[in-house]
Backbone as a printed PyTorch tensor [residue, N CA C, xyz], in Angstrom:
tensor([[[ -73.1180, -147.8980,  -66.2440],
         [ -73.8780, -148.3070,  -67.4090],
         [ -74.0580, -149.8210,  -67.3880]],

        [[ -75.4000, -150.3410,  -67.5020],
         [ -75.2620, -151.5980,  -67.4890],
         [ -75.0680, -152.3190,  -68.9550]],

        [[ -74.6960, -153.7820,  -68.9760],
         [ -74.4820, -154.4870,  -69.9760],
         [ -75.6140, -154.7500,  -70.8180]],

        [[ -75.8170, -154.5020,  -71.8770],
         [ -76.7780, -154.4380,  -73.0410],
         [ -77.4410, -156.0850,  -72.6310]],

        [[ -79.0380, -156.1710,  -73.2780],
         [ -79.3820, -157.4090,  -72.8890],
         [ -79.3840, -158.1860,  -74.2860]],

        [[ -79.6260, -159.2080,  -74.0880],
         [ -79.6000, -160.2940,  -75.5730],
         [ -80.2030, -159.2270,  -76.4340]],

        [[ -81.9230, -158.9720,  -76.3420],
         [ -82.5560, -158.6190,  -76.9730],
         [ -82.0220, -157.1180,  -77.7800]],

        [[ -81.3930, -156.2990,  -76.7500],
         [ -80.3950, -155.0050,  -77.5520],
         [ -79.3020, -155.4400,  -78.3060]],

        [[ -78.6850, -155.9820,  -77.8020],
         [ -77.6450, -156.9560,  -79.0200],
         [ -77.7320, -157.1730,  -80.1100]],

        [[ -78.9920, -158.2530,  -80.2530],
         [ -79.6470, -158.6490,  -81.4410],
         [ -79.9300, -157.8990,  -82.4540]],

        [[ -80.9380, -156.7260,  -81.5240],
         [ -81.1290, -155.8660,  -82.4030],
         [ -80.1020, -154.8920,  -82.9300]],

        [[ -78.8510, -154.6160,  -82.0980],
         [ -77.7190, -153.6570,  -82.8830],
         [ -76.9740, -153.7440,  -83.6660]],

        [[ -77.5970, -155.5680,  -84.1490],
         [ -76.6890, -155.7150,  -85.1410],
         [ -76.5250, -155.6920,  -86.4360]],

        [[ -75.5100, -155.2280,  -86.9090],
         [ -75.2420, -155.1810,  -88.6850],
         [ -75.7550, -156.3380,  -89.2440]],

        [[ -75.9030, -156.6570,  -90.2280],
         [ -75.7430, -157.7890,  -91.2290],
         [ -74.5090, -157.6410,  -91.6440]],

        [[ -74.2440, -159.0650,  -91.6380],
         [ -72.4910, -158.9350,  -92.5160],
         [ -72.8530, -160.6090,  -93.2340]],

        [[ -74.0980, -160.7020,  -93.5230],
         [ -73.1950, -161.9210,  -94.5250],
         [ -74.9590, -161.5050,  -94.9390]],

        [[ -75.1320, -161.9150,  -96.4820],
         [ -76.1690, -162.2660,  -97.3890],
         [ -76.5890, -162.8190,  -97.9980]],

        [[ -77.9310, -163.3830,  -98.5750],
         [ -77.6300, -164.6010,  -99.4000],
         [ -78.3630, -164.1420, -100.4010]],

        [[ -77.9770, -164.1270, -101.3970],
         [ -78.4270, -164.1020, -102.9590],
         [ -78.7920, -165.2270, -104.0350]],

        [[ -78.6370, -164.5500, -104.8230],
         [ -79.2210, -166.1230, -106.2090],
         [ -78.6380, -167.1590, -106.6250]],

        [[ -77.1630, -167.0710, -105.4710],
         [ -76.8390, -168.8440, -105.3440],
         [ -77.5870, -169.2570, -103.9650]],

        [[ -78.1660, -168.5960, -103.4600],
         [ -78.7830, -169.6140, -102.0810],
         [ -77.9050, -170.0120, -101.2380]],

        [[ -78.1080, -170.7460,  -99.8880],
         [ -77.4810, -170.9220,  -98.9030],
         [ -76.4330, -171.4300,  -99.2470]],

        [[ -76.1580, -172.3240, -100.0700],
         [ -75.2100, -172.8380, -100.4280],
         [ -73.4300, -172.0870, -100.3040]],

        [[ -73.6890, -171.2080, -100.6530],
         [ -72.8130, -169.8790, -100.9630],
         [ -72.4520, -169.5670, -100.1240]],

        [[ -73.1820, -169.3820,  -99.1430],
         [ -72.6830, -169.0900,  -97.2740],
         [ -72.2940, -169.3320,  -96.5770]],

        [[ -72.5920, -171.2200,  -96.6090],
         [ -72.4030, -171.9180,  -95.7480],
         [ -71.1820, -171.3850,  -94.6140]],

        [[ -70.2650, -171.5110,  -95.3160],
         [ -68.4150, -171.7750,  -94.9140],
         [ -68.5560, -170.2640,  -94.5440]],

        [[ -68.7560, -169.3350,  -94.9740],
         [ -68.8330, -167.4250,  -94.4000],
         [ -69.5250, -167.8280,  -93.2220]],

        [[ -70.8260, -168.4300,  -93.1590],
         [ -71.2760, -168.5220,  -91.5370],
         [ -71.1050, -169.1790,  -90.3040]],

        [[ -70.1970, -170.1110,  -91.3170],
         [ -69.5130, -170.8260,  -89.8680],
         [ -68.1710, -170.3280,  -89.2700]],

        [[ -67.6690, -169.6710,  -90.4410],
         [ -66.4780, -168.6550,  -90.2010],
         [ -67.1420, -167.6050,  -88.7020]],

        [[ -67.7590, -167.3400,  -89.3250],
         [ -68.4860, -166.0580,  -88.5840],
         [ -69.1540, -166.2740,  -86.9590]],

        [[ -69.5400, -167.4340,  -87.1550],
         [ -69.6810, -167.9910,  -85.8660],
         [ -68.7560, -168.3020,  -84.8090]],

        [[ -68.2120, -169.0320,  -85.1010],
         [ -66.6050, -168.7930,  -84.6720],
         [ -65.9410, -167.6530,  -83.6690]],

        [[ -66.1680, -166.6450,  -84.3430],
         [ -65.6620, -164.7350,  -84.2760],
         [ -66.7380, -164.2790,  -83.2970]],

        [[ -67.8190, -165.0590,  -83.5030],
         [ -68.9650, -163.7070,  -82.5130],
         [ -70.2720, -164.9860,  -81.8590]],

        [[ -71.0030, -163.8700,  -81.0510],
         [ -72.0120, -164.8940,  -80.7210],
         [ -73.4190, -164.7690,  -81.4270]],

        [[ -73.7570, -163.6500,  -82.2070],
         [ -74.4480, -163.5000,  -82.9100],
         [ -73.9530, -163.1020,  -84.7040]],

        [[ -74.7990, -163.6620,  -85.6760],
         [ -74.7060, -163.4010,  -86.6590],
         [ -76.1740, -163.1760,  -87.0100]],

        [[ -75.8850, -161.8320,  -88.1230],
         [ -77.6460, -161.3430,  -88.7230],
         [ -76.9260, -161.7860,  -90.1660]],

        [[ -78.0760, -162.2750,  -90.7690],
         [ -77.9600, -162.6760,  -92.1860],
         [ -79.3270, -161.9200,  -93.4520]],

        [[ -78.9860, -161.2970,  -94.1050],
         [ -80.2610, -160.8680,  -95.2170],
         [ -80.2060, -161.9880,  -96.2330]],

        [[ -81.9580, -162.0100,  -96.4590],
         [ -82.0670, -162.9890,  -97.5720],
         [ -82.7160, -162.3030,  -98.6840]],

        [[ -81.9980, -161.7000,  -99.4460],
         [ -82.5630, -161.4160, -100.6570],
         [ -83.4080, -162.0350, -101.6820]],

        [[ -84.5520, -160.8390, -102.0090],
         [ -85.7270, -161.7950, -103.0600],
         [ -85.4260, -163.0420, -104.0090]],

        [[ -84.3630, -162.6310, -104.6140],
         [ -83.7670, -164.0130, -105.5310],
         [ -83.0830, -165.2770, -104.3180]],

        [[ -82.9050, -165.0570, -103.1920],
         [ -82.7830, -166.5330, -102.8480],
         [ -84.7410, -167.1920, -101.9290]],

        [[ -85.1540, -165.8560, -101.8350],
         [ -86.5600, -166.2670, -101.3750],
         [ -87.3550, -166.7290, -101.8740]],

        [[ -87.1450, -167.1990, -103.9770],
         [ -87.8140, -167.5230, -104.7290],
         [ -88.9390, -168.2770, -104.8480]],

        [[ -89.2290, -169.3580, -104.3770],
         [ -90.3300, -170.3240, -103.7810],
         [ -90.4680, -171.0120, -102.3790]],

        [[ -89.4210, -169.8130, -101.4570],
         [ -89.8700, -170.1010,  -99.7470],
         [ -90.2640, -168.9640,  -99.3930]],

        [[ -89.9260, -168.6700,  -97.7920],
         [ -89.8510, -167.5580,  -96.6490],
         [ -88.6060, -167.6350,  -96.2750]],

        [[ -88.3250, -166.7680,  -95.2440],
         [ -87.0460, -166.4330,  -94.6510],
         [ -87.3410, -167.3490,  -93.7020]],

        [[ -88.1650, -167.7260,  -93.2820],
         [ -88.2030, -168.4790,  -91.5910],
         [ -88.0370, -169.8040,  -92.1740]],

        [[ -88.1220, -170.3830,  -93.3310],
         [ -87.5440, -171.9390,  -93.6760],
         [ -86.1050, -171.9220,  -94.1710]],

        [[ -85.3600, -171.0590,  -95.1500],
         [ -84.7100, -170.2890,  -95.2550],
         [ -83.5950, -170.0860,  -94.2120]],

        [[ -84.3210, -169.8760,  -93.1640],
         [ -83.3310, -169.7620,  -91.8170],
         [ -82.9260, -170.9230,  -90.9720]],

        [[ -84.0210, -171.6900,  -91.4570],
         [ -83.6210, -173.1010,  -91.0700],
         [ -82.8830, -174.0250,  -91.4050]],

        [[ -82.9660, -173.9800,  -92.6110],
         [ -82.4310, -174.4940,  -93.6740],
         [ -80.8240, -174.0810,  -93.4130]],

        [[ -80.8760, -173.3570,  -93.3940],
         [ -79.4630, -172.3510,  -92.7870],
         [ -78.5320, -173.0420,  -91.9360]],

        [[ -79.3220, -172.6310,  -90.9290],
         [ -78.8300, -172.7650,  -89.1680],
         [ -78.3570, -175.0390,  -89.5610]],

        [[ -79.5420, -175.5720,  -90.0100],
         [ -79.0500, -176.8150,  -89.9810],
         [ -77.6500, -177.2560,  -90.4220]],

        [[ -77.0440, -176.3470,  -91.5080],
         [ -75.9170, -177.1360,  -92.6870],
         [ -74.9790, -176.5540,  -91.6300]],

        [[ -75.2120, -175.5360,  -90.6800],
         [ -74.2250, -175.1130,  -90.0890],
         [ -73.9630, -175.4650,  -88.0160]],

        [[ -74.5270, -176.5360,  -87.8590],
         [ -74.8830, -176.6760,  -86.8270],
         [ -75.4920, -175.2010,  -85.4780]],

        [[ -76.6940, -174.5350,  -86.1260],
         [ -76.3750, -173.5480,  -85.2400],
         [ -78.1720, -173.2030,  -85.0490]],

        [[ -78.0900, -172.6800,  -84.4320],
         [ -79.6530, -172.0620,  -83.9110],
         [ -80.1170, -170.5460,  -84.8010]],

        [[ -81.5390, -170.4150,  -84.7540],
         [ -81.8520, -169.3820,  -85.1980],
         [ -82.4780, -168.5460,  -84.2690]],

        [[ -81.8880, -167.4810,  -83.6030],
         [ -82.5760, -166.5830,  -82.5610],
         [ -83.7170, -165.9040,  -82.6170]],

        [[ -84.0330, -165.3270,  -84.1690],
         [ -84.9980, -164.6160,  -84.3760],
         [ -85.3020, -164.6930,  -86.4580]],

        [[ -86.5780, -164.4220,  -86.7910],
         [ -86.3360, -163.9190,  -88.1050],
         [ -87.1000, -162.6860,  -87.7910]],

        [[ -86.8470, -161.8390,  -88.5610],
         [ -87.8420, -160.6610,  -88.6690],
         [ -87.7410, -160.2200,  -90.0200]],

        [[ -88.7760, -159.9450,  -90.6560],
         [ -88.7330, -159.3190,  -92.5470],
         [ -87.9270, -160.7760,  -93.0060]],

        [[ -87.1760, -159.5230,  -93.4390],
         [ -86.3230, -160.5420,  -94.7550],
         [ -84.8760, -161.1670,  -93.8620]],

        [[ -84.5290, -160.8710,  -92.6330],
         [ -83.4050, -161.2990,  -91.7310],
         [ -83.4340, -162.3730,  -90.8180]],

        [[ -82.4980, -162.9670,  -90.6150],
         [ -82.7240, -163.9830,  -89.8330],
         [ -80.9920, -163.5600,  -88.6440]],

        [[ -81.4840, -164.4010,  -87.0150],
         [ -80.1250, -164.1450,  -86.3670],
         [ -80.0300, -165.4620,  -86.1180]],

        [[ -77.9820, -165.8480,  -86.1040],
         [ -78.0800, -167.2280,  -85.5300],
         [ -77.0620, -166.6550,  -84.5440]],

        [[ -77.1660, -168.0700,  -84.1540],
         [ -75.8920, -168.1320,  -82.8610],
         [ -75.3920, -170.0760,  -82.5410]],

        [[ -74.4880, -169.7520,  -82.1430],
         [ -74.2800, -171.3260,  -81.8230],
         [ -74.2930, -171.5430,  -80.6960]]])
């Protein structure tokens, strides 16, 4: 069996952290935790933190407070990695 590629990875993954109607703020420290532990993290951004952006600024916004990259957004999700 061969080793799954980035792109299957990415996609098999859970969400385990979310951001709601406190906004990134709230996360920060959960996603750098989390980074840490793995090489990918999926994050959901729920309508109340999407209030007057997108997920793809959102994700940026993100990835910056936490020194980390954004692999993909798709919908309402975004993946980072460091």
């Amino acid at each position: 069996m061969s080793k799954p590629t980035r792109r299957e990875r990415i996609h098999n993954l859970d969400v385990t952290l979310w951001v709601g109607k406190h906004g990134i703020d709230a996360v920060v420290d959960e996603l750098n935790d989390q980074l840490q532990e793995r090489d990918f993290v999926k994050v959901k951004f729920h309508r109340a933190a999407r209030a007057e952006t997108d997920t793809d600024e959102l994700a940026e916004q993100l990835a910056a407070r936490v020194n980390a990259s954004v692999v993909e957004t798709r919908g309402h999700t975004g993946v980072f990695e460091r």
